[in-house]
C-alpha positions in Angstrom: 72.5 3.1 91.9 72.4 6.8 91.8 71.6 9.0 88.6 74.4 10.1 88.2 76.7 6.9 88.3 73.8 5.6 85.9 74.4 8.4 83.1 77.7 8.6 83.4 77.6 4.6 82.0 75.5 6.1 79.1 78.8 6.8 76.5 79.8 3.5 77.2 76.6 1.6 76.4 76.9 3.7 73.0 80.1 2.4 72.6 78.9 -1.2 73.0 75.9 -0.5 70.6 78.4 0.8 68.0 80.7 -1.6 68.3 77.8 -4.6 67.9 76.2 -2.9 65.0 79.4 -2.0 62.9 80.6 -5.7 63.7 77.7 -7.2 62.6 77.4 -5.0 59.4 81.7 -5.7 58.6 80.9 -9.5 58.9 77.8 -9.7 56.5 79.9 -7.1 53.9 83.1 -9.4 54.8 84.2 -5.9 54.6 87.6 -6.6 57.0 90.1 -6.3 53.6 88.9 -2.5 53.2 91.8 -2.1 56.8 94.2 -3.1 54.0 94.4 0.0 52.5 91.9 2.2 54.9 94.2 2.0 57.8 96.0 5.5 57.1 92.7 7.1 58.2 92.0 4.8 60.9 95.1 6.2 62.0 94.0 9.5 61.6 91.3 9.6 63.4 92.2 8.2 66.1 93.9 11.4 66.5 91.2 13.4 64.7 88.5 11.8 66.9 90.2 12.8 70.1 91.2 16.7 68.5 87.2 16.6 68.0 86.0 15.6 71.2 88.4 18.3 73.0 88.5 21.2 71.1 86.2 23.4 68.8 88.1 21.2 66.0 85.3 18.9 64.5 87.1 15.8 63.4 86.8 17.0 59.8 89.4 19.6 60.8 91.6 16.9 60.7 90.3 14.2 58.0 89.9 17.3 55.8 93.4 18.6 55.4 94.8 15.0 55.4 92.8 13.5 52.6 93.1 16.5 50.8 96.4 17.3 51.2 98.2 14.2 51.9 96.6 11.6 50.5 95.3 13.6 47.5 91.6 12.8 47.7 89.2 15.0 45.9 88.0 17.8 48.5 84.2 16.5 47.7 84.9 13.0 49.3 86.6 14.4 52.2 84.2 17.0 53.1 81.8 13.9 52.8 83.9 11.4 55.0 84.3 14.7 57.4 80.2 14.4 57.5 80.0 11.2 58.2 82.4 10.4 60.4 81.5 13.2 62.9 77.7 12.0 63.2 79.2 9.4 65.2 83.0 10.4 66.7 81.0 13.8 67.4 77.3 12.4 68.2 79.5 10.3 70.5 81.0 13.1 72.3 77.9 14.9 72.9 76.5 12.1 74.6 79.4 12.2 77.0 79.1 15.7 77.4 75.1 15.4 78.2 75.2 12.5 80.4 78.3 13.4 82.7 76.8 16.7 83.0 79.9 19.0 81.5 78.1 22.5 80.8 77.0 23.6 77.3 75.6 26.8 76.9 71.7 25.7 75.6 70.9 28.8 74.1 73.4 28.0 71.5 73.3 25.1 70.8 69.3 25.3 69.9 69.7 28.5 67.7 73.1 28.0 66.1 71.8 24.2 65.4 68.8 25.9 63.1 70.9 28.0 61.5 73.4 25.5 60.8 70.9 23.4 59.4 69.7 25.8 57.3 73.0 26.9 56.0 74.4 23.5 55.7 71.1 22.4 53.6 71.6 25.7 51.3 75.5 25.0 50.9 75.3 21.6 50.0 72.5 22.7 47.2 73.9 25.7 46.1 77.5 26.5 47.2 80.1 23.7 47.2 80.7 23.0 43.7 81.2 26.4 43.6 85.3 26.6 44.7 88.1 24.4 43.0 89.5 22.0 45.1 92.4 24.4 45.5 90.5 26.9 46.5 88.6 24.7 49.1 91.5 23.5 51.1 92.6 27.0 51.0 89.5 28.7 52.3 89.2 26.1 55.3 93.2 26.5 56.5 92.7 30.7 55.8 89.6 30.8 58.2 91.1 28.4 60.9 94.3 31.1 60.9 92.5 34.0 60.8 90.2 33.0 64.2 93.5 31.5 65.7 95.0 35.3 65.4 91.7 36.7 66.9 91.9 34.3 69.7 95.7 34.9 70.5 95.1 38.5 70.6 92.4 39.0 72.7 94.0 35.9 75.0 96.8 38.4 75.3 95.3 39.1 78.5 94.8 35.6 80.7 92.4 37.5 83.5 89.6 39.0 80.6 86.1 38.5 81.9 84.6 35.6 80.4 80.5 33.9 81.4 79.6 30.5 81.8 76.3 31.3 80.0 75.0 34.4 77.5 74.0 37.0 80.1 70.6 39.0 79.5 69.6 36.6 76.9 67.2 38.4 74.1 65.8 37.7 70.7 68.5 39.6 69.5 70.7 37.3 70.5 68.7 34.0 69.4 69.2 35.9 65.9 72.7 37.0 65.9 73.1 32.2 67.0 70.8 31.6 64.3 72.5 34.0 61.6 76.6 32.7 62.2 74.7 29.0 62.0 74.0 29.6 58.5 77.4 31.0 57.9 79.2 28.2 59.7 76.6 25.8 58.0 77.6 26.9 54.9 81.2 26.4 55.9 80.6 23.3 56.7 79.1 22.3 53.3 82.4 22.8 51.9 85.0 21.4 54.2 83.1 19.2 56.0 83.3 21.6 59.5 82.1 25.3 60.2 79.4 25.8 62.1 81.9 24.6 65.0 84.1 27.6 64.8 82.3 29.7 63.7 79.3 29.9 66.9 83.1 29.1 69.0 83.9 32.3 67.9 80.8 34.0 68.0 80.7 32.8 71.8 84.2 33.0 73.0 84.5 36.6 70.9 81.4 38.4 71.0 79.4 37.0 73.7 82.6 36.3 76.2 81.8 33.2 77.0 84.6 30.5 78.8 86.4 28.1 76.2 85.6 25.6 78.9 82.1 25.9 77.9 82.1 27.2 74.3 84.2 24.1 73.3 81.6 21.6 74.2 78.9 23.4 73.3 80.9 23.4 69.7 80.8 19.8 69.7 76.8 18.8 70.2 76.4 21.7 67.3 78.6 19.7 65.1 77.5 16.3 66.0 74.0 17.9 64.8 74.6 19.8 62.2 77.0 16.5 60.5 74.0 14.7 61.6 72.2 16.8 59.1 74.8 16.9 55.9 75.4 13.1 56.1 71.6 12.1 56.3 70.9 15.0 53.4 74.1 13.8 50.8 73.0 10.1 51.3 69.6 10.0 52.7 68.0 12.8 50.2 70.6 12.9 47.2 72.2 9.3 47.8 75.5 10.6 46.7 78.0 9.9 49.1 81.0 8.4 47.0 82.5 4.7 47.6 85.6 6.7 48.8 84.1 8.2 51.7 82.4 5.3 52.5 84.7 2.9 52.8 87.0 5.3 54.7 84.0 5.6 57.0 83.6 2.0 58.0 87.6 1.8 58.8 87.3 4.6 61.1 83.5 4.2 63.0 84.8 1.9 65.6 87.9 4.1 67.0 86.0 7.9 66.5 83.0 6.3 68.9 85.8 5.7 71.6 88.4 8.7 70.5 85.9 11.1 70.5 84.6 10.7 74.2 87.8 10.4 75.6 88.7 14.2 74.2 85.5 15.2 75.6 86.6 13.9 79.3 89.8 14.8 78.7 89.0 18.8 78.5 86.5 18.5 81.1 88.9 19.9 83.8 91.0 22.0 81.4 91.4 25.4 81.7 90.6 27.8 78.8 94.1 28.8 77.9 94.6 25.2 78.0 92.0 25.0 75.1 93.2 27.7 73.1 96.5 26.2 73.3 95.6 22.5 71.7 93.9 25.2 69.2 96.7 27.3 68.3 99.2 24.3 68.0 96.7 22.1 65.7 95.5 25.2 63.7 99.6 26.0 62.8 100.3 22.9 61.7 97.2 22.4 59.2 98.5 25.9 58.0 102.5 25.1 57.6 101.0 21.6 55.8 98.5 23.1 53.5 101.0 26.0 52.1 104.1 23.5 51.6 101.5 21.0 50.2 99.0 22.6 48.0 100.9 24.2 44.5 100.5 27.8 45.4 99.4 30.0 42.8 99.2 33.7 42.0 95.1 33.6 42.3 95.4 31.3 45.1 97.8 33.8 47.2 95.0 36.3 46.5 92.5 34.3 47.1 94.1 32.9 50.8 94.9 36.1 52.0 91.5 37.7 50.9 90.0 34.9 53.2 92.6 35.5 56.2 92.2 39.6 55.9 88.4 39.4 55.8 88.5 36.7 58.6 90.6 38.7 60.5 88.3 41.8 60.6 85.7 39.9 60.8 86.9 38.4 64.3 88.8 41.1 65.5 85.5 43.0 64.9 83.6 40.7 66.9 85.9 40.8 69.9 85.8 44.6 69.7 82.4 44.0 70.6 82.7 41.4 73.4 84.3 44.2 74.6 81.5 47.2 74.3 79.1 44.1 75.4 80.7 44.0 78.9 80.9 47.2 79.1 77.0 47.2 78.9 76.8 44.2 81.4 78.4 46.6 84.0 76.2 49.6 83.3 73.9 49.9 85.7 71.2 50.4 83.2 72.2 47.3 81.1 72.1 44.9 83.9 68.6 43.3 84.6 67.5 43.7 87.6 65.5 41.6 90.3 62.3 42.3 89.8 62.3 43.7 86.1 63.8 41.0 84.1 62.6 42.5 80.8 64.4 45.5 80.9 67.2 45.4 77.6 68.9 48.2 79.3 71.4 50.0 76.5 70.9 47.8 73.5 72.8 50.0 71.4 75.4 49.6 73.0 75.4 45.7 73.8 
């Protein structure tokens, strides 16, 4: 048997280990009646599971709005579901991704995945009971816009030069990874997901890099950085509420299998493809949480503070994607064979 029929076995053996463990654990809790009234979110994530493993959406993009805005669960237990549910829909995912060999850019994912752990770390300390829950689902639907507007305009034109991997990689670089992993880690100790969009964006916007291969390198950095939010709430505080967890068990044994299949499902996808399934799932969590949540004076504000700083904030980073090929092409800012440590213009890149 070759390597690569070998590894390509790998997500399913996960699923099969899943599968045993969460059997075994349902039958000693005789935990089956919690279906009874989880089965609204076992529902929804087997679409959020799927949204995850194919798009820069973590899972929690989904569970998020949906607990909060449907099912009126407290934005602190759904941020907290979001967590925990990702380590293994998303952890899932990235083993897929890994073992059938679909490209990630590495650089990324080891830098943004220490600043995400930072930031998530820090948020979870310091931040989240900061906002109302108002305010929470708020902030996460006035980001998502606010990148989705970024992304339309710059998709405006389909033949833009994009990388497979961050050209001329220097420490500057490692820095600029490591800083938007705090930011998105912070994000993410809010609303359950962040550092996903935010290094997407970072990548896609800034760096030019292909949705094809920004997408999955957003899913192993939110497998991880979940990874690190659900083992810190329950691990280090042990204050993950009932809610969450029971919502978890209903939901471990689809996300291990919904997850994956979004991951091969995009595999072959073409990046307008991907920002497509983004623009259409980011619209209608923004039509849901404006009809849904009671709107406010202050909130108003407060939403379009978030989408106008957002917007600057990404449109400023595309402007320079945009001086950063420029510097690619300069003669000067391209390495050459030979000298590999010349930065060429950096002022410029």
């Amino acid at each position: 048997m070759s390597a690569r029929a070998s590894s390509s076995k790998i997500p399913f053996v996960v699923i099969v280990l899943v599968w045993s463990a969460w059997t075994a654990a349902m039958l000693a809790r005789d935990a089956w009646p919690l279906f009874v009234h989880g089965w609204p979110m076992s529902v929804t994530m087997a679409f959020g599971s799927f949204v995850a493993g194919a798009t820069s959406e973590g899972g929690g993009a989904v569970a998020f709005p949906v607990m909060t805005l449907l099912l009126g669960i407290e934005p602190s237990v759904a941020r907290d579901f979001s967590l925990m549910v990702q380590s293994i829909g998303m952890t899932s995912a990235s083993v897929t991704i890994l073992a059938t060999g679909i490209r990630v850019e590495r650089h990324a994912v080891v830098w943004g995945s220490l600043g995400g752990t930072l930031g998530i770390v820090l948020g979870l300390e310091f931040v989240a009971d900061l906002l109302s829950a108002s305010s929470s689902k708020m902030l996460f639907t006035s980001i998502w816009l606010a990148f989705a507007v970024a992304l339309f305009m710059i998709n405006r034109y389909h033949e833009r030069e994009v990388h497979h991997e961050i050209a001329n990689f220097l420490p500057r670089h490692a820095l600029l990874l490591f800083a938007t992993g705090v930011v998105g880690g912070v994000v993410s100790s809010i609303t359950g997901s962040g550092l996903d969009i935010t290094i997407f964006s970072l990548l896609v916007l800034r760096l030019r890099i292909n949705e094809s291969v920004a997408t999955p390198t957003s899913v192993v950095l939110m497998a991880v950085n979940s990874m690190v939010g659900f083992l810190w709430k329950g691990g280090v505080h042990s204050a993950l509420a009932t809610e969450a967890w029971e919502s978890w068990w209903v939901c471990v044994p689809i996300v291990v299998v919904g997850a994956p299949v979004g991951a091969w499902f995009i595999r072959h996808r073409s990046r307008l493809f991907v920002s497509g399934l983004l623009y259409v799932a980011i619209g209608l969590q923004s039509v849901a949480a404006f009809l849904i949540v009671p709107q406010t004076a202050g909130l108003l504000a407060f939403s379009a503070t978030v989408f106008a700083v957002g917007t600057l904030f990404f449109r400023g980073m595309a402007a320079r994607g945009v001086r950063r090929l420029e510097w690619l092409a300069t003669a000067d800012g391209v390495v050459q064979a030979g000298d590999p440590g010349r930065p060429g213009r950096s002022a410029l890149e």
